[in-house]
C-alpha positions as CSV (number, residue, x, y, z in Angstrom):
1,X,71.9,94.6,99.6
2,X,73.9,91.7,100.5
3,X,72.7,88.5,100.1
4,X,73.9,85.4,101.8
5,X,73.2,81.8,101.1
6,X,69.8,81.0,102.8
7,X,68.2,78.0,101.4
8,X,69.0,74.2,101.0
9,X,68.4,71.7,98.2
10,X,68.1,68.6,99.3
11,X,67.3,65.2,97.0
12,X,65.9,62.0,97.5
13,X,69.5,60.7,97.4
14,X,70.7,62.1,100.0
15,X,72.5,65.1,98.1
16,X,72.0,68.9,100.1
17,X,73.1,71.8,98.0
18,X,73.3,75.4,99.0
19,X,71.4,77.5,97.1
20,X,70.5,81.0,96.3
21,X,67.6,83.0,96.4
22,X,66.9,86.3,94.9
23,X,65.4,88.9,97.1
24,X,62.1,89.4,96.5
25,X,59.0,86.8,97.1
26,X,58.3,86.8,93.0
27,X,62.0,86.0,92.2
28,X,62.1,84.0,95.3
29,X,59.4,81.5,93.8
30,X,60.7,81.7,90.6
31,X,64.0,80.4,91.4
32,X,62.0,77.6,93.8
33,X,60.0,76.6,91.0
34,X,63.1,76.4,88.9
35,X,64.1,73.0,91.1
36,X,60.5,71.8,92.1
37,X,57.7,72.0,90.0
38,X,54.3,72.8,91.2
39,X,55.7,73.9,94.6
40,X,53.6,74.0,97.3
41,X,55.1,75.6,101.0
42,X,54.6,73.5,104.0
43,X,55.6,75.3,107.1
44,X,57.9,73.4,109.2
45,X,57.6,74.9,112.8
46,X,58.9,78.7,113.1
47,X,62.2,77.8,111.7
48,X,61.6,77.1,108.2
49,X,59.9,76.4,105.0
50,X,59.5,73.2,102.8
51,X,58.7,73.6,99.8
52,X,57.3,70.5,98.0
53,X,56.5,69.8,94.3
54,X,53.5,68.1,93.1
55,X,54.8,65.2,91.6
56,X,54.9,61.2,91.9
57,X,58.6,60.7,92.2
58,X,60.7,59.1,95.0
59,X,59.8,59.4,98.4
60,X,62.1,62.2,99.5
61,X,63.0,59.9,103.1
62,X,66.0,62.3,104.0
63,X,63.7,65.3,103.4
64,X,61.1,63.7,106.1
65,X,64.2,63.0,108.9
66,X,64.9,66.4,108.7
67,X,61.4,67.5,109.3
68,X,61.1,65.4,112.2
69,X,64.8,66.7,113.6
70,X,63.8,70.4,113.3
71,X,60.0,69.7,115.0
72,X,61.5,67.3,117.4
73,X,59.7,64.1,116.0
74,X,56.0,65.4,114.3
75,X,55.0,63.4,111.7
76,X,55.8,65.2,107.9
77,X,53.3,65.2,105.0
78,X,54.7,62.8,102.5
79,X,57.5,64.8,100.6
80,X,58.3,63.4,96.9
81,X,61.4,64.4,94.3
82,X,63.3,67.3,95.2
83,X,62.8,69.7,98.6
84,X,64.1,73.3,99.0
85,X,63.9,74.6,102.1
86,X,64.1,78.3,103.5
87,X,63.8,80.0,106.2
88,X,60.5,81.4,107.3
89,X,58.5,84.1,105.7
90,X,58.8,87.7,106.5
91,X,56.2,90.3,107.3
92,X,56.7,91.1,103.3
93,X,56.4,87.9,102.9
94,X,59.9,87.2,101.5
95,X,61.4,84.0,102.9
96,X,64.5,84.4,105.1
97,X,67.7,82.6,105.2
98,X,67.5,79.5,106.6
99,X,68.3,79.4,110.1
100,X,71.5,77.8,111.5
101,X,70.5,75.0,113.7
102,X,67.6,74.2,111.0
103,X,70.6,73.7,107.9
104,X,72.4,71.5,110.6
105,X,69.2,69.4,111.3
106,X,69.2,68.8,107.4
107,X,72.6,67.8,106.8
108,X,73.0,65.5,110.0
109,X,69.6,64.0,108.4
110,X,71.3,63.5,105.1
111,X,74.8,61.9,107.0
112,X,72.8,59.6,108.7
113,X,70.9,57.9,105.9
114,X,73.8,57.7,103.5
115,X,75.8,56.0,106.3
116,X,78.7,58.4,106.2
117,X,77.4,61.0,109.0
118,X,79.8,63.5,110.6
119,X,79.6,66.8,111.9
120,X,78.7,68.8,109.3
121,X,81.0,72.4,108.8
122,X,79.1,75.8,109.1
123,X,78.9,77.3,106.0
124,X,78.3,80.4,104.5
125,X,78.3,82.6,101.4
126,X,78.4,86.6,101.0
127,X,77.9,88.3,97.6
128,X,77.7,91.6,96.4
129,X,77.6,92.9,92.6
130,X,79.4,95.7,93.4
131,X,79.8,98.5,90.8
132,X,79.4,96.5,87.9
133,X,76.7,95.2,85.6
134,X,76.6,91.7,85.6
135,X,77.8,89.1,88.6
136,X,80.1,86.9,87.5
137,X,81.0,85.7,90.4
138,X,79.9,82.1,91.5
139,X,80.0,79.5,94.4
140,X,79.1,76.2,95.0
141,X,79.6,73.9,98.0
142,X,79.0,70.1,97.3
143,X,79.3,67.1,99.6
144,X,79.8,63.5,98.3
145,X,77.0,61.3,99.8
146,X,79.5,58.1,99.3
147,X,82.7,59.2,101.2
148,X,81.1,62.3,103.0
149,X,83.5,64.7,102.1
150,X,83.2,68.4,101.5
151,X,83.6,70.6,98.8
152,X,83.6,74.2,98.4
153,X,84.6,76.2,95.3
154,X,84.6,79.9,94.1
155,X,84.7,81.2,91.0
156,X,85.2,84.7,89.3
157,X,84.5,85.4,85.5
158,X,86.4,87.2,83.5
159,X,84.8,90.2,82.8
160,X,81.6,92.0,82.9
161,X,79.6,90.5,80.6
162,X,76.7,87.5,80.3
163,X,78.8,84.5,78.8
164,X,81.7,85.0,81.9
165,X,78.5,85.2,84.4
166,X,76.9,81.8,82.7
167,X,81.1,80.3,82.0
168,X,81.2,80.6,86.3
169,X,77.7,79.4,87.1
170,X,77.9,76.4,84.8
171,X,81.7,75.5,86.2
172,X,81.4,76.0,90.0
173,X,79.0,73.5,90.6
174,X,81.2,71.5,88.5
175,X,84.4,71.8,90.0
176,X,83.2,71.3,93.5
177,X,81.3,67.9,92.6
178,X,84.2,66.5,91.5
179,X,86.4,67.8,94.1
180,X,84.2,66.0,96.5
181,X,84.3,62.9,94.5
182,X,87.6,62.1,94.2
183,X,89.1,64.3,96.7
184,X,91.4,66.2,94.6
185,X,91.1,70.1,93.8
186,X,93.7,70.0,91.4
187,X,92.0,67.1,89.4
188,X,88.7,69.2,89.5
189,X,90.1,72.3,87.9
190,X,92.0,70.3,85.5
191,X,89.0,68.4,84.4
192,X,86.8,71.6,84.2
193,X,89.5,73.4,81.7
194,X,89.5,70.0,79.5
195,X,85.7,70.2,79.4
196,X,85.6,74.0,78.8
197,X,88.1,73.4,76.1
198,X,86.7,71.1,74.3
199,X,83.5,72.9,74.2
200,X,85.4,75.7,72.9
201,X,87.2,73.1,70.3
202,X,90.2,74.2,71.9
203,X,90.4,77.4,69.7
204,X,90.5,79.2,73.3
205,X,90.9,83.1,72.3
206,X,90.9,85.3,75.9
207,X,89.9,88.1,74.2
208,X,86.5,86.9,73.0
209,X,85.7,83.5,75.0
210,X,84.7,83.0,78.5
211,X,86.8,82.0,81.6
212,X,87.1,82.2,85.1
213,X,89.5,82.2,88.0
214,X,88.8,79.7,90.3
215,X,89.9,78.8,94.2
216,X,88.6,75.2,95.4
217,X,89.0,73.5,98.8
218,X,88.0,69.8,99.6
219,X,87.6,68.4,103.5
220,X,87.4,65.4,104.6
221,X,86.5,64.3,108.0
222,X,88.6,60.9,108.1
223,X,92.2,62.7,106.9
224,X,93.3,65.9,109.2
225,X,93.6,67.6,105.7
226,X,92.1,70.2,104.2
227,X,93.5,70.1,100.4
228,X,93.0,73.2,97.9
229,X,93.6,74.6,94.6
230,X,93.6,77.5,92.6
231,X,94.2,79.3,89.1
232,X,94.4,83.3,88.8
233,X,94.2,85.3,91.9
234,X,90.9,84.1,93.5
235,X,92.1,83.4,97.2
236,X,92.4,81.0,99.9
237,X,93.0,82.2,103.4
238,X,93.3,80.1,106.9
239,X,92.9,82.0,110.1
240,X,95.1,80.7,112.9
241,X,94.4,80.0,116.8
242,X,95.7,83.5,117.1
243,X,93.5,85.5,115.1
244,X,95.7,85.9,112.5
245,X,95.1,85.2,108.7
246,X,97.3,83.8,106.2
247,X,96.9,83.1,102.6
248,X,97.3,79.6,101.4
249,X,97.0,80.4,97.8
250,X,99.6,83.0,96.0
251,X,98.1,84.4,93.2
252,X,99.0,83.7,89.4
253,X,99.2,87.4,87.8
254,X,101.8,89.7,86.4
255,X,102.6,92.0,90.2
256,X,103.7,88.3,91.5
257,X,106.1,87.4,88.2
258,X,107.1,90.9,89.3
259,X,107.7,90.3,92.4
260,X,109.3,86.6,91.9
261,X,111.9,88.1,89.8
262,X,112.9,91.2,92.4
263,X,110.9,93.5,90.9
264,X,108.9,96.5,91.6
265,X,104.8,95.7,90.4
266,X,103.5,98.5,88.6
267,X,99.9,99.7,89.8
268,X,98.0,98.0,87.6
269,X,100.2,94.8,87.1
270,X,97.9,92.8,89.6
271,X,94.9,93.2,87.0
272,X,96.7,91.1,84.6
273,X,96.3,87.6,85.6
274,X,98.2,84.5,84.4
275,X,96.1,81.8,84.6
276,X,92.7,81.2,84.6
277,X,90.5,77.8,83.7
278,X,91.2,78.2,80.6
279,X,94.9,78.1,80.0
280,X,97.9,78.6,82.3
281,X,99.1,77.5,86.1
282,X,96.8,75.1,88.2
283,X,98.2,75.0,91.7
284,X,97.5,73.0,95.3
285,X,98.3,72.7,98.3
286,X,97.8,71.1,101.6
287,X,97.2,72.4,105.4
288,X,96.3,70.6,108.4
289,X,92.8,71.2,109.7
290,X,93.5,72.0,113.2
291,X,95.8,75.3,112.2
292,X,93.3,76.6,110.5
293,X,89.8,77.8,113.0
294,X,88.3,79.6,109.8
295,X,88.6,79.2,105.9
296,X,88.2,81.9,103.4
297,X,87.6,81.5,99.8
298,X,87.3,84.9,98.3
299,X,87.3,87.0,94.9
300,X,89.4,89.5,94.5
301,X,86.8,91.8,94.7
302,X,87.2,90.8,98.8
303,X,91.0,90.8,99.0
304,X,92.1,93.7,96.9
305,X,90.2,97.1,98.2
306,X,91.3,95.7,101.5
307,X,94.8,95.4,100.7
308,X,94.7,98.3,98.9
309,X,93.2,100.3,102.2
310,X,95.4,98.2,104.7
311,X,92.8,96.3,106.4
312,X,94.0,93.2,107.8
313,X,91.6,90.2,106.4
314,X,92.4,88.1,110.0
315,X,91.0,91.1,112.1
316,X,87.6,90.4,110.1
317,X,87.8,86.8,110.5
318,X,88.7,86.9,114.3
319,X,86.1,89.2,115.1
320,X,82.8,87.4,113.3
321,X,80.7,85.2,115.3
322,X,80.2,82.7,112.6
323,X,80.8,81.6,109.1
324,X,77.4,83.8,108.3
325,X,78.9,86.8,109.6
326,X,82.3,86.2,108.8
327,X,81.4,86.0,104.9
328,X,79.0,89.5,105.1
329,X,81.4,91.4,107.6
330,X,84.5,90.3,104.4
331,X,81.8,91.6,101.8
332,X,80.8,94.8,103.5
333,X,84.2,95.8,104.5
334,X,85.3,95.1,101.1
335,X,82.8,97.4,99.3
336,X,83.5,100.2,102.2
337,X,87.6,100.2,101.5
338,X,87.0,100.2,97.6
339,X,84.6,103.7,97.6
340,X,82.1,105.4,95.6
341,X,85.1,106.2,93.3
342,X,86.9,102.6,92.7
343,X,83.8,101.2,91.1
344,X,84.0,98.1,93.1
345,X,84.0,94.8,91.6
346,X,81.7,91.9,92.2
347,X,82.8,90.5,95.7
348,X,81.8,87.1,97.0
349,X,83.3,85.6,100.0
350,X,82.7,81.5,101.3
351,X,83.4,81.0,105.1
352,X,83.9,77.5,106.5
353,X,83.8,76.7,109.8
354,X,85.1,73.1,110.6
355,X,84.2,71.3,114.0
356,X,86.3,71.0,116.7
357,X,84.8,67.1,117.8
């Protein structure tokens, strides 16, 4: 099953985060009650879900405007600490991703308090485990309440194993906040590794510790540019006015040292990356907004069974709807060019789609 991002954070600050919610109604509320205690569901028209801890902590105000927004002015209960929000409950009664128009509501809520409101991009996140036993793959998207600007960030672990699935979930979230802070992907990565290092006593051995390939973007809506930056061969693609898709990010493994020195790669030279959070390359790069319709942040469980196969990763991005369908028509496709036989690799795939206003 793939599962895409359906459910919003959102703090008394003004801070909305994307998060993820396991399949099933037990795991659901686990992973509810994992951000606010005591939850208790409040249905918010036919759209959505709030779900509200039992707590005395600040008066969640943002929380509230986007209550009235998405119910076109009713009054809310009174919502304290932290909020997440879903989509409605199924006939199972597992709660679906959160609609659309109802994640919009939120954020324009959130822009508008914090004084820095502007159209908020159309996000959205596919993931699939593929063939192997843990996901290590992680995202995070992260938008800076004091400049408004917009930070998305994917992350693949080294690996198949629980420390490179933690190393990615504690970093993403990391690397996007400060991206959005200082509005500098480059700066974020570079930051991350010095943290990771240090944690590791800079005694860094790639056969035993952690890592991750990373690919981070930041947007801003007062500068026409969107910046990114990247280690290892996590990708970055744009797709152009004319449908077609070009990657912004080249990836730092031994098939492109191959390749840069007029060489034949061998088959299995593009599994051997170098550079990673840990050690080697950090690079960025700029590209102006209004070439790009669509942007793709991907693992290279996305990109390489469709290279591999031939399919063209603009067709996919041309053809979606959305950023929602977009990011699951990447995953699916990805998992049907690498086979039954390839033992595909986790795949994750973040879609942005900027406004045109």
């Amino acid at each position: 099953m793939i599962a895409t991002t359906p459910a919003l954070l959102v703090q008394p600050d003004g801070q909305v985060d994307e998060i993820m919610l396991d399949s099933h109604r037990p795991d659901q509320l686990r992973c509810i009650r994992f951000y606010v205690h005591g939850a208790r569901a409040y249905p918010l028209g036919r759209r959505a879900v709030v779900h509200v801890g039992q707590n005395r902590e600040t008066v969640n105000n943002v929380a509230g405007q986007a209550w009235m927004s998405v119910t076109s002015g009713s009054r809310p209960p009174v919502l304290r600490g932290p909020v997440v929000i879903t989509g409605p409950a199924d006939r199972t009664g597992d709660f679906t991703p959160l609609p659309a128009l109802s994640a919009d509501a939120v954020r324009r809520a959130a822009g508008l308090l914090s004084g820095t409101f502007a159209v908020a991009p159309d996000v959205s996140v596919a993931q699939h485990r593929g063939g192997r036993a843990h996901q290590c793959d992680a995202y995070a998207v992260k938008r800076d309440k004091g400049s408004g600007r917009w930070a998305f960030a994917v992350l693949d672990g080294v690996g198949d194993t629980p420390e490179a699935r933690r190393f990615a979930q504690k970093f993403a979230p990391r690397v996007a906040r400060v991206a959005a802070l200082y509005c500098d992907p480059a700066r974020a990565l570079a930051a991350a590794r010095i943290e990771a290092r240090n944690e590791s006593r800079w005694g860094f051995d790639p056969a035993t510790d952690p890592s991750a390939v990373a690919v981070v973007a930041v947007a801003d809506h007062r500068s026409p540019l969107i910046r990114f930056a990247w280690c290892g061969d996590a990708r970055a693609y744009r797709l152009t006015p004319i449908g077609t898709a070009v990657p912004l990010t080249r990836d730092h493994n031994f098939a492109e040292e191959q390749r840069s020195r007029g060489r034949t790669p061998g088959p299995y030279d593009r599994d051997f990356i170098t550079s990673c959070l840990m050690r080697g390359s950090i690079t960025a790069g700029v590209v102006e907004r209004k070439y790009a319709r669509r942007l793709l942040l991907c693992t290279d469980g996305v990109h390489a069974p469709l290279e591999r196969r031939g399919r063209e990763v603009g067709d996919i991005l041309d053809l979606a709807t959305d950023a929602k369908d977009a990011a699951t028509m990447c995953v699916a496709d990805a998992l049907k060019a690498a086979g039954p036989e390839d033992a595909p690799d986790n795949a994750t795939a973040l879609v942005v789609d900027f406004s045109r206003s």
